[in-house]
mmCIF file as gemmi writes it, N, C-alpha and C atoms, coordinates in Angstrom:
data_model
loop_
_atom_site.group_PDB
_atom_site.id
_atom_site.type_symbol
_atom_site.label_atom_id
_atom_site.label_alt_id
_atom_site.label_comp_id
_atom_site.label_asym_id
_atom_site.label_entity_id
_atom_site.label_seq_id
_atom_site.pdbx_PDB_ins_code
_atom_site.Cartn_x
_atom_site.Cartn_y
_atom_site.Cartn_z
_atom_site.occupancy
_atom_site.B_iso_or_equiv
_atom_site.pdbx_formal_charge
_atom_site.auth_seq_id
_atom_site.auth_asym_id
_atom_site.pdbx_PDB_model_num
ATOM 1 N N . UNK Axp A 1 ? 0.836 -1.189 0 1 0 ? 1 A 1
ATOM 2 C CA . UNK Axp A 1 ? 0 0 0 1 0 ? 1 A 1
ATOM 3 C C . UNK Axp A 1 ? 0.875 1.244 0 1 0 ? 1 A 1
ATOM 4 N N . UNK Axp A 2 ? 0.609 1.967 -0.978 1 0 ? 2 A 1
ATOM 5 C CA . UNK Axp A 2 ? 1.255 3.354 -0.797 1 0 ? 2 A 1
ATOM 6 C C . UNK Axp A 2 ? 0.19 4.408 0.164 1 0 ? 2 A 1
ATOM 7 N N . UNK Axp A 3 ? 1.249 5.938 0.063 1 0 ? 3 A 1
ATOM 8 C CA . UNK Axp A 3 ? 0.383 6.571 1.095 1 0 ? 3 A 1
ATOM 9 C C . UNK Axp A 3 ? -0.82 6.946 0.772 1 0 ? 3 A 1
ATOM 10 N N . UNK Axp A 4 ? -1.006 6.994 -0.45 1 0 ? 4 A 1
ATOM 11 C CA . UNK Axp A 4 ? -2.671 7.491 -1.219 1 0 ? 4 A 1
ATOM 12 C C . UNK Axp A 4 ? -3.182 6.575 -0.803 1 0 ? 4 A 1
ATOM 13 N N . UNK Axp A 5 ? -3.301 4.988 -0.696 1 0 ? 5 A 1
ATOM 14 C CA . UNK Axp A 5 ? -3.977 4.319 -0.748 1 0 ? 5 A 1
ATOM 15 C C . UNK Axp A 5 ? -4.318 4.404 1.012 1 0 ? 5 A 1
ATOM 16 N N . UNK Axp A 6 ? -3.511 4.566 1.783 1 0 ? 6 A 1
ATOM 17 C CA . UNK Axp A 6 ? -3.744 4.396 3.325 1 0 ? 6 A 1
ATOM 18 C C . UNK Axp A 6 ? -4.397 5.931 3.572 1 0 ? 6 A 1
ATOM 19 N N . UNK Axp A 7 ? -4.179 7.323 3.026 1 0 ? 7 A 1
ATOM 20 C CA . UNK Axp A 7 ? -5.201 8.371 2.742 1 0 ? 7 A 1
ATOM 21 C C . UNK Axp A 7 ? -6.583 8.349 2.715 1 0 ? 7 A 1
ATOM 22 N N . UNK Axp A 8 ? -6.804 7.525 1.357 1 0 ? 8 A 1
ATOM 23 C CA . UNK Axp A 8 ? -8.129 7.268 1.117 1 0 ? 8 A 1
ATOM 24 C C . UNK Axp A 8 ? -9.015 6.175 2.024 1 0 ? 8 A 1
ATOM 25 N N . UNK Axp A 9 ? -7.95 5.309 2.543 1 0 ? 9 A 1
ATOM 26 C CA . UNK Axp A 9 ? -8.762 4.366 3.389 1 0 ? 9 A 1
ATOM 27 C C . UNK Axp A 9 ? -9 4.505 4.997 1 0 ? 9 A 1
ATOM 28 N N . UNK Axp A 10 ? -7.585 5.773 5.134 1 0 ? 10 A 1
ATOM 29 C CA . UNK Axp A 10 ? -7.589 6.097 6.353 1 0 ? 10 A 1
ATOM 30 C C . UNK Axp A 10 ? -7.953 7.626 6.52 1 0 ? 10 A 1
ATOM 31 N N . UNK Axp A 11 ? -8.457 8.013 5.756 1 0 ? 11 A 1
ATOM 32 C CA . UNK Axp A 11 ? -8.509 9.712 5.681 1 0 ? 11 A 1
ATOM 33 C C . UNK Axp A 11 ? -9.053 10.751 6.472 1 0 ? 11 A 1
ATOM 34 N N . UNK Axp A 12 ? -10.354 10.276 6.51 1 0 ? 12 A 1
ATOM 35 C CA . UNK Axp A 12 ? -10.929 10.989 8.196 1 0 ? 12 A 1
ATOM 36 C C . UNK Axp A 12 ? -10.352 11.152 9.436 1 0 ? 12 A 1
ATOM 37 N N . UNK Axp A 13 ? -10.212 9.822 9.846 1 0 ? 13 A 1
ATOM 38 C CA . UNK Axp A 13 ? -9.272 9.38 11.218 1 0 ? 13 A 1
ATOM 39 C C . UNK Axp A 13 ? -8.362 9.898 11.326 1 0 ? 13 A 1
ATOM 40 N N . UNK Axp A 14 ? -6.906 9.954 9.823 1 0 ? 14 A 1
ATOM 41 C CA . UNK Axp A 14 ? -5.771 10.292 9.789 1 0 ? 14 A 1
ATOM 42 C C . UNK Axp A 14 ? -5.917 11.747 9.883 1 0 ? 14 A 1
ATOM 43 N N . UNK Axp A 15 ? -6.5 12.878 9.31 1 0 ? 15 A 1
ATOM 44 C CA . UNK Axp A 15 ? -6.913 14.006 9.247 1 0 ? 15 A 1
ATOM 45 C C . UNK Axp A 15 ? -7.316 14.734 10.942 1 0 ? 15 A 1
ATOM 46 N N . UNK Axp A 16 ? -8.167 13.76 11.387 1 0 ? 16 A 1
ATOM 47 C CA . UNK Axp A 16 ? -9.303 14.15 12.854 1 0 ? 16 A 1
ATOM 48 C C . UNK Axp A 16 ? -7.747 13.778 14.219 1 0 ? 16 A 1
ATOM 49 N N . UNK Axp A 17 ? -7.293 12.785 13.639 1 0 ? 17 A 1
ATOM 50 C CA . UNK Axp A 17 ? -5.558 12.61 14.456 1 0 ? 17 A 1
ATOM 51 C C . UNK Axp A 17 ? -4.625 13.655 14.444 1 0 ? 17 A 1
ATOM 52 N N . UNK Axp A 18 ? -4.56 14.121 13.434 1 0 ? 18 A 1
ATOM 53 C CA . UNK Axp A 18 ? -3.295 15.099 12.683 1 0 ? 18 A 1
ATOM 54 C C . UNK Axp A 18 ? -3.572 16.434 13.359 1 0 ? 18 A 1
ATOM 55 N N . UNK Axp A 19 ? -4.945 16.773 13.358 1 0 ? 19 A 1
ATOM 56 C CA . UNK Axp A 19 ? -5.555 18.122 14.259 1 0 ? 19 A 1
ATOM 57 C C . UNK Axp A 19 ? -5.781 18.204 15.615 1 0 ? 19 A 1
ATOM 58 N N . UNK Axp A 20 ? -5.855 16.861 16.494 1 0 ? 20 A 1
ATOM 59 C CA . UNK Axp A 20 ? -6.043 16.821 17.76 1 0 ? 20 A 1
ATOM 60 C C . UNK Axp A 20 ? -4.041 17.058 18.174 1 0 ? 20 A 1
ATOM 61 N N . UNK Axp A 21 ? -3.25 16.043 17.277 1 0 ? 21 A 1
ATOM 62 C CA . UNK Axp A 21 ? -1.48 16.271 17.674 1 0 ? 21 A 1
ATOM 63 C C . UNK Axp A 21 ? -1.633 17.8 17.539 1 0 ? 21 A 1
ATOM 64 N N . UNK Axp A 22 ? -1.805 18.376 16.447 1 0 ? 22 A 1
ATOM 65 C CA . UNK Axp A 22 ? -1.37 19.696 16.157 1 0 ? 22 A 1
ATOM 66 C C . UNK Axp A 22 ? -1.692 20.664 17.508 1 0 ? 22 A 1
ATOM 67 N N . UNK Axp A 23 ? -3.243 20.098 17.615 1 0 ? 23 A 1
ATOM 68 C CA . UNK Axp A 23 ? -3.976 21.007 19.089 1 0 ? 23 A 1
ATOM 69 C C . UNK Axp A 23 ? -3.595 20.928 20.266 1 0 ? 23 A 1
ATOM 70 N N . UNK Axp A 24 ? -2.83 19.509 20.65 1 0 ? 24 A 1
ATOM 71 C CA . UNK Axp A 24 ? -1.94 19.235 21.374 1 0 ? 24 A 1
ATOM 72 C C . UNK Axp A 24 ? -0.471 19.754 21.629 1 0 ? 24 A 1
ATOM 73 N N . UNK Axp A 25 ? -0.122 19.98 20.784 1 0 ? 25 A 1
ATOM 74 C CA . UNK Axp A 25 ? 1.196 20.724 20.326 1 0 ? 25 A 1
ATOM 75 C C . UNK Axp A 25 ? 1.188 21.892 21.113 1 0 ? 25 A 1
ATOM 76 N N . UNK Axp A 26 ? 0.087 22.898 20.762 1 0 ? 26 A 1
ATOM 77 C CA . UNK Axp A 26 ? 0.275 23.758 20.24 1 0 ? 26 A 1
ATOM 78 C C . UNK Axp A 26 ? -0.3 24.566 21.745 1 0 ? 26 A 1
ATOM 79 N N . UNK Axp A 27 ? -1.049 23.632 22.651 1 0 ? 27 A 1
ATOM 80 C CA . UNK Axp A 27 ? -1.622 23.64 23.58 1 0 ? 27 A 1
ATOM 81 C C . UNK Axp A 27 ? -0.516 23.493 25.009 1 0 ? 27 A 1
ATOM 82 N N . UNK Axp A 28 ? 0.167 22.548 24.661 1 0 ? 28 A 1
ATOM 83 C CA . UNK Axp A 28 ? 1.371 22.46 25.518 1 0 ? 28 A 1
ATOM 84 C C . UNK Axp A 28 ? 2.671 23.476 25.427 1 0 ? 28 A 1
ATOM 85 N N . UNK Axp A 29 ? 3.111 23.766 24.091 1 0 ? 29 A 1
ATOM 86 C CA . UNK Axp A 29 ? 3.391 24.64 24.031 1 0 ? 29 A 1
ATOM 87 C C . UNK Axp A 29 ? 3.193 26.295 24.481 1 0 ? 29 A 1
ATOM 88 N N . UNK Axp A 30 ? 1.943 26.34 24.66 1 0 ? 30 A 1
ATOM 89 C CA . UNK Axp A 30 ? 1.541 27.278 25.313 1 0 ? 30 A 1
ATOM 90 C C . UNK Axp A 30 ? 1.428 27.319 27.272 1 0 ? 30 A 1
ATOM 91 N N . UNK Axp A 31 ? 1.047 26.279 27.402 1 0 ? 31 A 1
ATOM 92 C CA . UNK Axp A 31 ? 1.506 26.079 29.133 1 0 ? 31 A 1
ATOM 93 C C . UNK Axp A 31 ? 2.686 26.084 29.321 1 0 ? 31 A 1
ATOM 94 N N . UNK Axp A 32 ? 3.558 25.192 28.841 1 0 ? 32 A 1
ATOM 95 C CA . UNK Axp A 32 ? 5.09 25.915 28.883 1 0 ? 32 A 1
ATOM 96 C C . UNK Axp A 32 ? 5.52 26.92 28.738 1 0 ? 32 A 1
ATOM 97 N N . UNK Axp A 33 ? 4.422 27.622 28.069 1 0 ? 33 A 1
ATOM 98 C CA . UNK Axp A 33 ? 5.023 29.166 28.123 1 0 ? 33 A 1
ATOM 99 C C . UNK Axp A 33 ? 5.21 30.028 29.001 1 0 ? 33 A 1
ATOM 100 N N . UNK Axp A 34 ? 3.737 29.976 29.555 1 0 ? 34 A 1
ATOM 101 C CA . UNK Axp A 34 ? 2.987 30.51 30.589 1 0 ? 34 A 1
ATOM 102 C C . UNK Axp A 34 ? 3.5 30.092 31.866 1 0 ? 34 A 1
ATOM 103 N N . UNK Axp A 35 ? 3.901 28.974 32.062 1 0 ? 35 A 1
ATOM 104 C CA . UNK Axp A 35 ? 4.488 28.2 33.637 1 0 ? 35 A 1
ATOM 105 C C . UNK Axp A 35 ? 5.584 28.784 33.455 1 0 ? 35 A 1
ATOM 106 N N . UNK Axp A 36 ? 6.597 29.151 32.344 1 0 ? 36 A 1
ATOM 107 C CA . UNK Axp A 36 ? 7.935 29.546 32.451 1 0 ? 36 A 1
ATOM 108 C C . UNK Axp A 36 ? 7.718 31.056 33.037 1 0 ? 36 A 1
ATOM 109 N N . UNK Axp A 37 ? 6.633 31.617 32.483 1 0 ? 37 A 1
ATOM 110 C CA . UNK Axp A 37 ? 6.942 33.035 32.531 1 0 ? 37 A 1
ATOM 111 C C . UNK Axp A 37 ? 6.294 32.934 34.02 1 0 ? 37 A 1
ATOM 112 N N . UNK Axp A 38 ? 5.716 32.634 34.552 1 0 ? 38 A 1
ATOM 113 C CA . UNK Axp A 38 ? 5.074 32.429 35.803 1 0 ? 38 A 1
ATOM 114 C C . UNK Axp A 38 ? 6.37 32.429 36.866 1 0 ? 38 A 1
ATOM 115 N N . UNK Axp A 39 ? 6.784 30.803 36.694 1 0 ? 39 A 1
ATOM 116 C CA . UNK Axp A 39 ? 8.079 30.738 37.452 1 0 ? 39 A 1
ATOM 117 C C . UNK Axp A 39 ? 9.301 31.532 37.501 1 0 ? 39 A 1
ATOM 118 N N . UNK Axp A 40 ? 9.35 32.4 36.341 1 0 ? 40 A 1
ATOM 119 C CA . UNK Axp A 40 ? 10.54 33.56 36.456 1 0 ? 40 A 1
ATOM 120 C C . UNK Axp A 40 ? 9.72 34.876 37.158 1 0 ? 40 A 1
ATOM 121 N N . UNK Axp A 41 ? 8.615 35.051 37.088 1 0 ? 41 A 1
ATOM 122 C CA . UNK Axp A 41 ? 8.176 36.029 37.83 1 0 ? 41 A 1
ATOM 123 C C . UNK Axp A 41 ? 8.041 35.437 39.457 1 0 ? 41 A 1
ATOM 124 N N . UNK Axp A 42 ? 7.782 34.448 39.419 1 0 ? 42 A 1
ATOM 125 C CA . UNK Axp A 42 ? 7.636 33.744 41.063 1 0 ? 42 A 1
ATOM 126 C C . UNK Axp A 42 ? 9.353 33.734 41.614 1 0 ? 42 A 1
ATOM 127 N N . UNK Axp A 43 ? 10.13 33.359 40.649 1 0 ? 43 A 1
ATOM 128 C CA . UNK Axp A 43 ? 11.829 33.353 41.176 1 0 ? 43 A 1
ATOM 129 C C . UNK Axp A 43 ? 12.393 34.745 41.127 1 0 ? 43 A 1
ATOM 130 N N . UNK Axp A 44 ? 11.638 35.639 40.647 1 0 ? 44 A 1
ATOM 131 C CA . UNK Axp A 44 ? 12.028 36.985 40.87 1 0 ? 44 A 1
ATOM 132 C C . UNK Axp A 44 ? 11.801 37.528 42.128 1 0 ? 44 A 1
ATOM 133 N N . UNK Axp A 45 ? 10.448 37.516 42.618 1 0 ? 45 A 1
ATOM 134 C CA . UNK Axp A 45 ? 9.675 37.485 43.771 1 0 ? 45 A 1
ATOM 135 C C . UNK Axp A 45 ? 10.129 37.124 44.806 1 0 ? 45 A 1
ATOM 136 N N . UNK Axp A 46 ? 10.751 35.72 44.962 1 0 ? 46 A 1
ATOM 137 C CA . UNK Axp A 46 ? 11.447 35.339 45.889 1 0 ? 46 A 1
ATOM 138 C C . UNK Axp A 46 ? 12.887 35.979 46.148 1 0 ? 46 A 1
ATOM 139 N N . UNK Axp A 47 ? 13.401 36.087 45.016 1 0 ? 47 A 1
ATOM 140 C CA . UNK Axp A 47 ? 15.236 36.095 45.473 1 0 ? 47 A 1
ATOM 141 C C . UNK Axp A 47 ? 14.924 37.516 45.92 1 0 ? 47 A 1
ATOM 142 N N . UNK Axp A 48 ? 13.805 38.663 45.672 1 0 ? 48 A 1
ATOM 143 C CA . UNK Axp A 48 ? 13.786 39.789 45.839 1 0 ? 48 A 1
ATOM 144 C C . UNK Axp A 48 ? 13.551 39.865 47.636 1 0 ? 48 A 1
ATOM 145 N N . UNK Axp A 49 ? 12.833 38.871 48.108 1 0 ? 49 A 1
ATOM 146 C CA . UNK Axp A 49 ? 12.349 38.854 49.724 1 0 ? 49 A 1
ATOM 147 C C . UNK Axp A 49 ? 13.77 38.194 50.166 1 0 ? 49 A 1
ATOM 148 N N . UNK Axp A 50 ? 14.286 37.321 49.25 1 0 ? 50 A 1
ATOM 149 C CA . UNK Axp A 50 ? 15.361 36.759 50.123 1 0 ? 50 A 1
ATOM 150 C C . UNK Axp A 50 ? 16.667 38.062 50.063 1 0 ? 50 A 1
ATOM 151 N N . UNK Axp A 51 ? 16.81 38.668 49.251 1 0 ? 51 A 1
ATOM 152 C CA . UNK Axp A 51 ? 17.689 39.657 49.078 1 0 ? 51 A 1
ATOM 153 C C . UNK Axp A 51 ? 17.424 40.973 50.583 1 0 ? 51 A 1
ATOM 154 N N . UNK Axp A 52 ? 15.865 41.122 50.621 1 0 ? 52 A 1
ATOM 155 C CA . UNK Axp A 52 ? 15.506 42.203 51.659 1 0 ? 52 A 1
ATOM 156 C C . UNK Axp A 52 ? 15.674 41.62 53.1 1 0 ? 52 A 1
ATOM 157 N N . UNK Axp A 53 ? 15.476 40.217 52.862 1 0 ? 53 A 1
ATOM 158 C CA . UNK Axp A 53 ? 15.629 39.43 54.496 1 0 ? 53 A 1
ATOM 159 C C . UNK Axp A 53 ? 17.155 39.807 55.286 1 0 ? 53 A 1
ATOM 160 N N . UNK Axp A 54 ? 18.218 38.936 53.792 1 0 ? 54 A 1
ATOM 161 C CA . UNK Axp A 54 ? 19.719 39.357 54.129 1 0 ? 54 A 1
ATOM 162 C C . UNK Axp A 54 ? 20.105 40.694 54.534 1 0 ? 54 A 1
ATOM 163 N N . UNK Axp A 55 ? 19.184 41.901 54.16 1 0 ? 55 A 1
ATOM 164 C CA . UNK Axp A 55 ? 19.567 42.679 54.007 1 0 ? 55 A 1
ATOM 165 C C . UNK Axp A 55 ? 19.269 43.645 55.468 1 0 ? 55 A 1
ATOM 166 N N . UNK Axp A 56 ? 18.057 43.014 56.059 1 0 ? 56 A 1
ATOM 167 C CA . UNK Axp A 56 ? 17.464 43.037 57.539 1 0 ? 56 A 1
ATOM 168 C C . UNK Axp A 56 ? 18.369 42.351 58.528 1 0 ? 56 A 1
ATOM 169 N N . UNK Axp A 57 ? 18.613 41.574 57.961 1 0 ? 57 A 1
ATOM 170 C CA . UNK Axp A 57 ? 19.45 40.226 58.973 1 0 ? 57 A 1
ATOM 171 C C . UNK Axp A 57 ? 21.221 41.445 59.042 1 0 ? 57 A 1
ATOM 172 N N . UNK Axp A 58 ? 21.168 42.015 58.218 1 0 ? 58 A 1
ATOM 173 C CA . UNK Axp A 58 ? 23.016 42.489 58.733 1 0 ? 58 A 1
ATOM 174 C C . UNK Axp A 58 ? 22.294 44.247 59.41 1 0 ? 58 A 1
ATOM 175 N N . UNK Axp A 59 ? 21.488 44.15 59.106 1 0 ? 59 A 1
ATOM 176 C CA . UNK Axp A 59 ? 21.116 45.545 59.823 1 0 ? 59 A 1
ATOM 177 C C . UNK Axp A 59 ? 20.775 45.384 61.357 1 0 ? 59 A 1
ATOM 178 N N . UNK Axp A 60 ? 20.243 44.499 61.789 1 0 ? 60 A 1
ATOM 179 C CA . UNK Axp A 60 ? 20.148 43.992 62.912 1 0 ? 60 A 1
ATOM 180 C C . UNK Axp A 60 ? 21.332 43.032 63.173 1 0 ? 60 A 1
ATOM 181 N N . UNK Axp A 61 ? 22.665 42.509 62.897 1 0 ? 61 A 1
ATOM 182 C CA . UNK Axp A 61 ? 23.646 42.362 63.561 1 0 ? 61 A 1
ATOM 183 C C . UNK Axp A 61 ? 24.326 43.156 63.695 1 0 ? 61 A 1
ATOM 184 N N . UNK Axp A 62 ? 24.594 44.644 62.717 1 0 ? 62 A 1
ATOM 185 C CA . UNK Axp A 62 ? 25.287 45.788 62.767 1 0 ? 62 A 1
ATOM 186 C C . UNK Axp A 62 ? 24.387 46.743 64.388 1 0 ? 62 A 1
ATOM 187 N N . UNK Axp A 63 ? 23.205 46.454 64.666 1 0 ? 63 A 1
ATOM 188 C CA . UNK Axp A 63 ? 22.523 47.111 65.45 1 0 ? 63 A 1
ATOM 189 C C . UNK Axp A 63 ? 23.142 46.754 66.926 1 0 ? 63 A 1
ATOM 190 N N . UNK Axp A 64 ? 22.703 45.037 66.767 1 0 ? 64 A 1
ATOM 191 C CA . UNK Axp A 64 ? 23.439 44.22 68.272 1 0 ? 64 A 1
ATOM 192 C C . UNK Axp A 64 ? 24.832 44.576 67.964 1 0 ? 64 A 1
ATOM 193 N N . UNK Axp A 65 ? 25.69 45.008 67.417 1 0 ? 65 A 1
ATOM 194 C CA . UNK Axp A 65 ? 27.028 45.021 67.282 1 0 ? 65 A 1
ATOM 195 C C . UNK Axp A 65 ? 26.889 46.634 68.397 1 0 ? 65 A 1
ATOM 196 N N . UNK Axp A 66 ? 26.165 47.561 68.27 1 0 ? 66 A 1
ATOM 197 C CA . UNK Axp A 66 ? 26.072 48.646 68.604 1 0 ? 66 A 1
ATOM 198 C C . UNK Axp A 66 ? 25.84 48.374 70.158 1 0 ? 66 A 1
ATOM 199 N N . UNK Axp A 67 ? 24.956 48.119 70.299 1 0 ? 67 A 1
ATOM 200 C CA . UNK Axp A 67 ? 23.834 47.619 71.878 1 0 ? 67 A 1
ATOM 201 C C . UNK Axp A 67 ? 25.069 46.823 72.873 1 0 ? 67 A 1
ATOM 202 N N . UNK Axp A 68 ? 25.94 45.605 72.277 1 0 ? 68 A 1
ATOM 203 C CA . UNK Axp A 68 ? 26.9 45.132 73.076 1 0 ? 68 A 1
ATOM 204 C C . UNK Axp A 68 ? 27.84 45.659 73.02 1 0 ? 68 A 1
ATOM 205 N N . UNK Axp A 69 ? 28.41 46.95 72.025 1 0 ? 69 A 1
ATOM 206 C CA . UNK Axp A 69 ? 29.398 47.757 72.822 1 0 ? 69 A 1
ATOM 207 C C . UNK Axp A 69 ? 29.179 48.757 73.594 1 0 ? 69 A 1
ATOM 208 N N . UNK Axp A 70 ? 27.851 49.116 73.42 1 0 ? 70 A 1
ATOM 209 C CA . UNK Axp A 70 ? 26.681 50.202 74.397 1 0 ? 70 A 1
ATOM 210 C C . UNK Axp A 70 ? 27.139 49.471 75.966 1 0 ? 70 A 1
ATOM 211 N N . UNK Axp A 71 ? 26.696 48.316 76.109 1 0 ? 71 A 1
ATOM 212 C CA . UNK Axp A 71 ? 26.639 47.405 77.207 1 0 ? 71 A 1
ATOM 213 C C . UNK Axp A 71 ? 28.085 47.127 77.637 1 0 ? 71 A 1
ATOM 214 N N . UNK Axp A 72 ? 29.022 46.637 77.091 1 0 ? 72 A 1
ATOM 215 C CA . UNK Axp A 72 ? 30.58 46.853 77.605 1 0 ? 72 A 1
ATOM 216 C C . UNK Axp A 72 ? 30.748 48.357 78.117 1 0 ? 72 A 1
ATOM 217 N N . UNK Axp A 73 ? 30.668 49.259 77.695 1 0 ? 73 A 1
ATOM 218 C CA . UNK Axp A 73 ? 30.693 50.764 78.079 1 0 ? 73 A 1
ATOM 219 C C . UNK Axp A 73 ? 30.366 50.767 79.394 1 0 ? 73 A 1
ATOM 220 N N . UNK Axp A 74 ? 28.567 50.566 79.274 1 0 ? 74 A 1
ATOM 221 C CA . UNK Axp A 74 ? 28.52 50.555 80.418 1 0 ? 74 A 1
ATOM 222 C C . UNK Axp A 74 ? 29.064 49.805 81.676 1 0 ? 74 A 1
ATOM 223 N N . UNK Axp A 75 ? 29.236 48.225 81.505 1 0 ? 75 A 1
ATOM 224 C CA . UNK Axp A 75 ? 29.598 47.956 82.337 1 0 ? 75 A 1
ATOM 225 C C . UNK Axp A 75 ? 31.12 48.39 82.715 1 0 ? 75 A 1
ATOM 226 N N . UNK Axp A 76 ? 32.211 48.962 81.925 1 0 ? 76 A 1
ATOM 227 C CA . UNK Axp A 76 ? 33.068 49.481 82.281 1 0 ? 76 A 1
ATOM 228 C C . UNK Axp A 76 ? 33.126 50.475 83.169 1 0 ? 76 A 1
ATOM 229 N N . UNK Axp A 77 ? 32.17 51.479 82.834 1 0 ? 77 A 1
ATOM 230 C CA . UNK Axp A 77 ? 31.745 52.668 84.148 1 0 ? 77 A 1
ATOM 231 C C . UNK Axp A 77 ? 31.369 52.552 84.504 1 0 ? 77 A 1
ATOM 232 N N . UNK Axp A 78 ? 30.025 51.581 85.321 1 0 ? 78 A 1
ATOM 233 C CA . UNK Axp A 78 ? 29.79 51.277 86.452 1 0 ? 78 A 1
ATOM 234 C C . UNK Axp A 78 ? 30.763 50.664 87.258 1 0 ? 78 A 1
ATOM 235 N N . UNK Axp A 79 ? 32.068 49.429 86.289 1 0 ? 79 A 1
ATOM 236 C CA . UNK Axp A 79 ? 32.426 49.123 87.306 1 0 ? 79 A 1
ATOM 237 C C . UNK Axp A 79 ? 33.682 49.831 87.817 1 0 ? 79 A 1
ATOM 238 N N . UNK Axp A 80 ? 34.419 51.285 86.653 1 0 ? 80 A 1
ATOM 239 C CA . UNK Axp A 80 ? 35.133 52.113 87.544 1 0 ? 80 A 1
ATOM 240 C C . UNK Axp A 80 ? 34.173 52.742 88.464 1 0 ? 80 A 1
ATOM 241 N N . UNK Axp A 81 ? 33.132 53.341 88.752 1 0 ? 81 A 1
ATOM 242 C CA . UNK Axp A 81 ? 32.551 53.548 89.413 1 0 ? 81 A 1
ATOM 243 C C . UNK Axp A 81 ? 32.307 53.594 91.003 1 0 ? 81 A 1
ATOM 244 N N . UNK Axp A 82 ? 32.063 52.019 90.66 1 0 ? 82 A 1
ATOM 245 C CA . UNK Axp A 82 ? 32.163 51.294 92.197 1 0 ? 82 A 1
ATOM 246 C C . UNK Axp A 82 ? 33.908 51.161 92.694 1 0 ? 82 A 1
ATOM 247 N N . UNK Axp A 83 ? 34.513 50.693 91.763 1 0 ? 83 A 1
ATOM 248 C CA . UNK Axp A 83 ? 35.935 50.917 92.114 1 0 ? 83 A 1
ATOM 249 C C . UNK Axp A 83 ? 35.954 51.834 93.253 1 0 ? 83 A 1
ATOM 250 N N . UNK Axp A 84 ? 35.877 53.056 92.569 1 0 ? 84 A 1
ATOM 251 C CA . UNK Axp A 84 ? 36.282 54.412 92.837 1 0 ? 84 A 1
ATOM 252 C C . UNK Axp A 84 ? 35.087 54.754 94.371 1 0 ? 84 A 1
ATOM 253 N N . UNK Axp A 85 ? 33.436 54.026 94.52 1 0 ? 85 A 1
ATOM 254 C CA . UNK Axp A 85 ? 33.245 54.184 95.68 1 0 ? 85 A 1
ATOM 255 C C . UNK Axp A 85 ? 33.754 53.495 96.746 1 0 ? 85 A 1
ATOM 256 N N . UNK Axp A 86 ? 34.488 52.445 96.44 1 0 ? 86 A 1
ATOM 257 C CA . UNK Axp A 86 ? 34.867 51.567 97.405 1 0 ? 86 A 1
ATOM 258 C C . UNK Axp A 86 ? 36.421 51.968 98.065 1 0 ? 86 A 1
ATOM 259 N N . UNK Axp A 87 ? 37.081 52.972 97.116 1 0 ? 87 A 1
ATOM 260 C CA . UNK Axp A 87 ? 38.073 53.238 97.622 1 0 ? 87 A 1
ATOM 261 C C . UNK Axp A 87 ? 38.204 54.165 99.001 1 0 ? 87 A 1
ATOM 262 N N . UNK Axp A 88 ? 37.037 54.885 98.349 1 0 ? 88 A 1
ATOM 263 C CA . UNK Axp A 88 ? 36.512 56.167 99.531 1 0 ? 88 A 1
ATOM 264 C C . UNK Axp A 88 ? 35.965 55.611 100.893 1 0 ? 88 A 1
């Protein structure tokens, strides 16, 4: 059998097949599109919160960096302080 002959005997079917692949194709192709562009807007989204988190996280160790030399200070002059009442 050549292909004319499997055409004519298969022609509807082969035709009603050929348009559901194509619709298929063309259908998936398009969710892949859409999930890609989705997921680069969703991975944008994220690295952007994870970028502001890091960026909270050294602002608040630069802060405690402040507060525990605040706190050494003090305890240095309180404890010349007392030193100095106990001498008296």
């Amino acid at each position: 059998m050549n292909w004319l002959e499997l055409l004519e005997r298969y022609g509807v079917p082969l035709v009603v097949a050929a348009a559901f692949w194509w619709f298929i194709q063309k259908q998936n192709k398009y969710i892949q599109d859409e999930l890609s562009k989705e997921l680069r807007e969703s991975f944008a989204r994220v690295e952007g919160i994870i970028i502001k988190l890091i960026d909270q996280q050294k602002l608040m160790q630069l802060g405690q960096k402040g507060i525990e030399s605040s706190y050494k200070s003090l305890v240095t002059i309180i404890t010349k302080l007392y030193k100095d009442e106990k001498k008296r």
